[in-house]
N, C-alpha and C positions, 0 to 999 in steps of 0.2 A: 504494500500500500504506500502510496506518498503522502508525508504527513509533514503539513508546512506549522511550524513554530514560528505565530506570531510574537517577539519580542527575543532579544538576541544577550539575557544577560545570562547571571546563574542558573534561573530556573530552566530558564531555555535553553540552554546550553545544558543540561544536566538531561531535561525530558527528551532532547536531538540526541546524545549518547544512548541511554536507554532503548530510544527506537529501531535506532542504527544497530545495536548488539540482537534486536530480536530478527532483526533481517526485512526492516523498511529503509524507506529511500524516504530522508529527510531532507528539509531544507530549511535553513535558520533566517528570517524575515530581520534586517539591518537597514537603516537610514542608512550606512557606511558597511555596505558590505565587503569591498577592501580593507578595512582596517584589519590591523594586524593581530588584533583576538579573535577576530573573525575567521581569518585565516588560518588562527593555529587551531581552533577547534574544528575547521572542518579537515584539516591534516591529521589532527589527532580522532577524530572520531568514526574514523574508517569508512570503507568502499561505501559510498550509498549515501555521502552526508555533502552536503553544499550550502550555500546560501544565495541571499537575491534579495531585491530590494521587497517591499511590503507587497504592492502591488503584482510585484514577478513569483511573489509564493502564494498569495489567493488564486490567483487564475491558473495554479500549477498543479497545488494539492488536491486529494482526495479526499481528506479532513485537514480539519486545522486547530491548532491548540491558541488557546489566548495566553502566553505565560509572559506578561508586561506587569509593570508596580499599577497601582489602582491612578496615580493623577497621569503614567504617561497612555493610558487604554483606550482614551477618548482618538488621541494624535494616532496610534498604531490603526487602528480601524479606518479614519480616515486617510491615511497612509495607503490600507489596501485595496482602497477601492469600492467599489457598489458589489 
C-alpha cells in the first residue's frame, strides 16, 4: 500500500519507518523536502521510503496519516491540496 505521512517531524518520521519495515511504500509530506533530515531519513529508512512536497503525497497515497503538532494541521492540509 502507499501511505503518505502528512507532516515530516518525529512522529512522522517514526510512523514512515514502521510502515516501511512492514513492506509499504511511504512517503514523508515536507514544505522542504531537500532538507537534509529529510534526506537522511529516507536513506535510512529503507527501499520503499521517499518524500515530496504536501500536495505530491495526497495525490500519490492510498491512505494518509495526519502526524503534524495540532497549530501547524490547519497549514499541512492546506499545503495538500483539495
Amino acid at each position: 500500500m502507499k501511505i503518505g505521512i502528512i507532516g515530516s517531524g518525529v512522529v512522522g518520521q517514526a510512523l514512515g519507518t514502521g510502515f516501511v519495515n512492514l513492506g509499504h511504500e511511504v512517503k514523508l509530506a515536507s514544505r522542504d523536502p531537500g532538507r537534509d533530515s529529510i534526506k537522511d531519513w529516507v536513506s535510512g529508512a529503507g527501499c520503499g521510503a521517499s518524500a515530496g512536497t504536501h500536495a505530491d503525497v495526497a495525490v500519490w497515497c492510498d491512505l494518509a496519516v495526519l502526524a503534524t503538532s495540532w497549530d501547524g494541521t490547519e497549514n499541512a492540509v492546506q499545503l495538500a491540496g483539495p
